[in-house]
N, C-alpha and C positions, 0 to 999 in steps of 0.2 A: 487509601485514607491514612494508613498509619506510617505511610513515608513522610505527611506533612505534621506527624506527632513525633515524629523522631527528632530531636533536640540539635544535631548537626545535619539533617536536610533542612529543617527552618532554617538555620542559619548560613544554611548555603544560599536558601531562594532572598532571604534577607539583602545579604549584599549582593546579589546580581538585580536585584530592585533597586536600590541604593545608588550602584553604577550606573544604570538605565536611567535613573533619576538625574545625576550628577550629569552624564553626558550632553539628555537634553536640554540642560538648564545651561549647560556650556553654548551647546548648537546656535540658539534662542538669544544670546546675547553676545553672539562672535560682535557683532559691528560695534556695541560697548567697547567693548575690550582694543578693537583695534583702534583707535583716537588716542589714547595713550600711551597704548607703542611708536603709534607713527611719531606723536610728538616728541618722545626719548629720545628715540633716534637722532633728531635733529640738534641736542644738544651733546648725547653721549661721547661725540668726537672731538667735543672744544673740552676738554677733562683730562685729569692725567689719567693711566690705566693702571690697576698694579692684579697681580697675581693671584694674593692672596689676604686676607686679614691680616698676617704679619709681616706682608710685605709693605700694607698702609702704614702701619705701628712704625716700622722703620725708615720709612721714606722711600723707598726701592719699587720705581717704575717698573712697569712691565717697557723694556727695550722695542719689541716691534710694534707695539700699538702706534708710536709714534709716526706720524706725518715725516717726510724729509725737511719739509720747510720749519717744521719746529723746533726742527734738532741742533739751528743754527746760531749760530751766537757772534753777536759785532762788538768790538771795542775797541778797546786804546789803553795802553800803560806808559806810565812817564817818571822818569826818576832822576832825581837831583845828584852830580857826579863833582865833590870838594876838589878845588885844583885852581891851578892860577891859567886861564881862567878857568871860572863856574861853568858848569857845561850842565845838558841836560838834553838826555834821552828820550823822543819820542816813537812811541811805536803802535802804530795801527795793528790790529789783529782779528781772526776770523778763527771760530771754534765749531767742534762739531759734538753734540749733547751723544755720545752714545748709547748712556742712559742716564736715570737721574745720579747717577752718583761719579761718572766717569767724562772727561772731556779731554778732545784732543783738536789741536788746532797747528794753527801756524800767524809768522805777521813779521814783517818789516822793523827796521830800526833807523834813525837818522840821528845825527848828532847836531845841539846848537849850541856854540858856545856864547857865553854872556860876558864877551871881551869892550871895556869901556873904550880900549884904543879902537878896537874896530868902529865902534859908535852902536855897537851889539848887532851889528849885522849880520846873518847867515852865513854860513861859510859855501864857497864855491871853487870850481874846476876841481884842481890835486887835492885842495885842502878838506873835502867834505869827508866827513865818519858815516859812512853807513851798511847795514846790515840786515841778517833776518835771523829767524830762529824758528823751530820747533819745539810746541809744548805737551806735560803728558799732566791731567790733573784732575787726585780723586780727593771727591767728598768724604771726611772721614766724620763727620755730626752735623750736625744744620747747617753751622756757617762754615766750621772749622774748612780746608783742603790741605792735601800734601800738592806741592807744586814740582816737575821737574823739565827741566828746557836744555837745547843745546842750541848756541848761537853761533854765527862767524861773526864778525868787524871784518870791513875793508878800508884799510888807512892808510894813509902817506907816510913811509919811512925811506926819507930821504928825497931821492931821485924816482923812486917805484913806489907801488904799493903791495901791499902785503895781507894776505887771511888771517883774522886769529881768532881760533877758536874759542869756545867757554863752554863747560857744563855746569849748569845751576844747579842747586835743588832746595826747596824751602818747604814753609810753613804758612797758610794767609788765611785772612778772614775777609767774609763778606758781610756787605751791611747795605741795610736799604736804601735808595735816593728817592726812586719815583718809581711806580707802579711795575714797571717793568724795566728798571735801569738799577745795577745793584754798584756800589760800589769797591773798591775790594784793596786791604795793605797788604804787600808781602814781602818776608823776609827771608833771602837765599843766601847759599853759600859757593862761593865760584872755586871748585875745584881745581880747575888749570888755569889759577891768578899765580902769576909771576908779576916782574918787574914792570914791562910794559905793558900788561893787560892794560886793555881801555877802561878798567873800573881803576879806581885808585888800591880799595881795601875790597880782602875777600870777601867779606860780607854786602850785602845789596838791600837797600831798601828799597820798592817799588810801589806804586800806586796807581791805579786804573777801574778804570768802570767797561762794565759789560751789559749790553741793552741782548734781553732775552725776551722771544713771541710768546 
């Protein structure tokens, strides 16, 4: 009798009451409980994931949560190139979301020039410009990115044609168009412009939209 007068065996038999309580009341209402798990579930994967509370704060996905198919990103950039004639660079392109702050891709280039003699026709056979490139490009605040690319050109010089290389590297922002299409301007600097580079001046201004899942 005076084991249950002793002030810490009551409060041992306390909480092993308490727990025993706790449990059953668990046991008795599993099927509750599971209806609202199964339905999370169902949404928890269409979300971004991040790591931690201040990885929300900063934007910064958790990287493997991600799907492959979400990681993919489609576009196109086009820029206007000053010259007798006006010319102007299309280029389709394909990105891969490493995470949310990092993207790397690739994409083609074509050139058209906007010759009144021609009647502004496309160029063809020897005469076409075209190319591809490689991109590397991080988020550095919501819209801001640093952007950095290396391209060839293959063009007609002369009788043959000829490689020529460019490395970029800029500055761009994004901006909204439609729910899932963002726009985006960006401003490079082409390292290896000489005389005949295909850009005119070392500087580049570029403009493209990117349709992300």
């Amino acid at each position: 009798m005076d084991e249950f007068l002793d002030p810490a065996n009551l409060k041992q038999l306390l909480a092993a009451k308490q727990k025993a309580l706790a449990s059953k009341a668990l046991m008795d209402n599993l099927d509750k409980i599971d209806i609202p798990a199964k339905t999370l579930d169902k949404f928890k994967n269409k979300y971004i994931r991040f790591n931690s509370a201040n990885d929300v704060a900063e934007g910064k996905e958790d990287p493997l949560k991600h799907t492959p198919g979400n990681r993919f990103v489609f576009g196109a950039n086009f820029q206007m190139n000053p010259g007798l004639p006006v010319s102007v660079d299309l280029s389709p392109l394909i990105g891969y979301r490493v995470n949310a702050m990092w993207t790397i891709g690739s994409g083609g280039s074509i050139r058209y020039n906007l010759d009144p003699k021609e009647n502004f026709r496309p160029p063809n056979g020897g005469n076409i410009v075209y190319g591809f490139r490689i991109f590397n490009q991080h988020r550095i605040v919501k819209s801001i990115y640093l952007h950095a690319e290396w391209e060839a050109f293959s063009k007609p010089v002369g009788a043959k044609r000829i490689w020529d290389r460019q490395a970029l590297a800029g500055i761009g922002k994004e901006f909204a168009v439609f729910k899932s299409v963002k726009g985006s301007v960006t401003i490079l600097y082409n390292f290896l412009h000489h005389d005949d580079s295909p850009y005119m001046k070392p500087v580049v201004f570029r403009f493209g939209f990117l349709k992300k899942k």
